[in-house]
N, C-alpha and C positions, 0 to 999 in steps of 0.2 A: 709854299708860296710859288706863283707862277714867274718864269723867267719874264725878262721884258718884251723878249720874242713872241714869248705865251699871250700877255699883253694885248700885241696890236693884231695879231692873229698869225701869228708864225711867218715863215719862208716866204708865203705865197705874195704877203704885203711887201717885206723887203725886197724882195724880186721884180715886183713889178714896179716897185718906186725907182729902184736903182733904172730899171729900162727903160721908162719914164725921163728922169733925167736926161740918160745918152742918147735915145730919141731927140729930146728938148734940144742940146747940145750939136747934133749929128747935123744940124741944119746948117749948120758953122763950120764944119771941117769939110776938107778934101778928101778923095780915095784914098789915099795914104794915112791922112790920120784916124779914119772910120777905121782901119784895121788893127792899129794900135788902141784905139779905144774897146773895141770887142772883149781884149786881154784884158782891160781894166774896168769894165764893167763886169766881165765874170769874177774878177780877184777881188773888185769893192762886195759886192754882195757875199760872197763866204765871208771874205771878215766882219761884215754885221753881221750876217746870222751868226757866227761865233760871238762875236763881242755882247751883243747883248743874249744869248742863249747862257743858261747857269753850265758853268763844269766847274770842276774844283782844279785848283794851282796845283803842281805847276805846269799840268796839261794845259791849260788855257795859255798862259803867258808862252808855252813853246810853237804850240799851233799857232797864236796869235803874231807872234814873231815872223814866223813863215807867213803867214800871208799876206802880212807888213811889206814884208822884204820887195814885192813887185809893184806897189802901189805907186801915185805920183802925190805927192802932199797938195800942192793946188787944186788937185781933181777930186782927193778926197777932202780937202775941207770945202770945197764947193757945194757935192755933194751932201755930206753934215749939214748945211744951210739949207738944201731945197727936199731932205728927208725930214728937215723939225717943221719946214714949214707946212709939205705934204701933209706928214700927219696929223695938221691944225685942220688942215684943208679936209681932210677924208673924217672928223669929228672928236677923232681922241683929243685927251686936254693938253692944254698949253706943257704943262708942269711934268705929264708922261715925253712929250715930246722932245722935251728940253734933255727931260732926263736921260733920254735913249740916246740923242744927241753928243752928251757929254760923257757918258758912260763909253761911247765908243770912239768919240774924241782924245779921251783919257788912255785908252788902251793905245789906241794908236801911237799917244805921244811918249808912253812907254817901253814902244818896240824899237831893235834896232831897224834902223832902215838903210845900212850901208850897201845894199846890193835895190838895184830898180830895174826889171827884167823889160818895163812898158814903160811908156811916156805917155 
């Protein structure tokens, strides 16, 4: 069975959704936070392409941890919200979108997050 990555058509989708966003977003900050965003834009996209990409435990849950560790939780559930709705918008279904949504939702809300290297 194909991973959910497989799915919407690999990296090249999540990549460009996640730049998409900070683009959408960048219109909003200043020099200073554009530079801080760059870090979180590259750390949000590994961790979906991990998160919804198949590995087996407890490889996942340790990678997954680490790339937990820099994110900002507002930025990533923001995100979450303009990647299920993208992939409404781009024709995948409702139900894949959700699912990809929560799937990586869920990962997240199982990693530690006591270290935050970006804002």
């Amino acid at each position: 069975m194909n991973s959910l990555l497989d799915q919407v058509g690999g990296t090249q989708i999540v990549n460009r959704t996640v730049s998409e966003f900070y683009q959408t977003i960048g219109r909003h900050l200043s020099a200073t936070d554009t530079c801080d965003h760059r870090k979180q834009e590259s750390r949000q996209a590994q961790f979906l392409n991990h998160a919804l990409s198949t590995q087996a435990e407890p490889v996942r849950s340790r990678r997954a941890s680490f790339l937990a560790q820099g994110l900002n939780p507002a930025l990533f559930e923001a995100l979450l919200e303009y990647f299920e709705a993208r992939l409404v918008e781009l024709g995948f279904s409702w139900q894949l979108s959700s699912q990809m949504a929560e799937t990586a939702g869920e990962l997240y809300g199982s990693c530690e997050q006591d270290l935050s290297i970006a804002c």
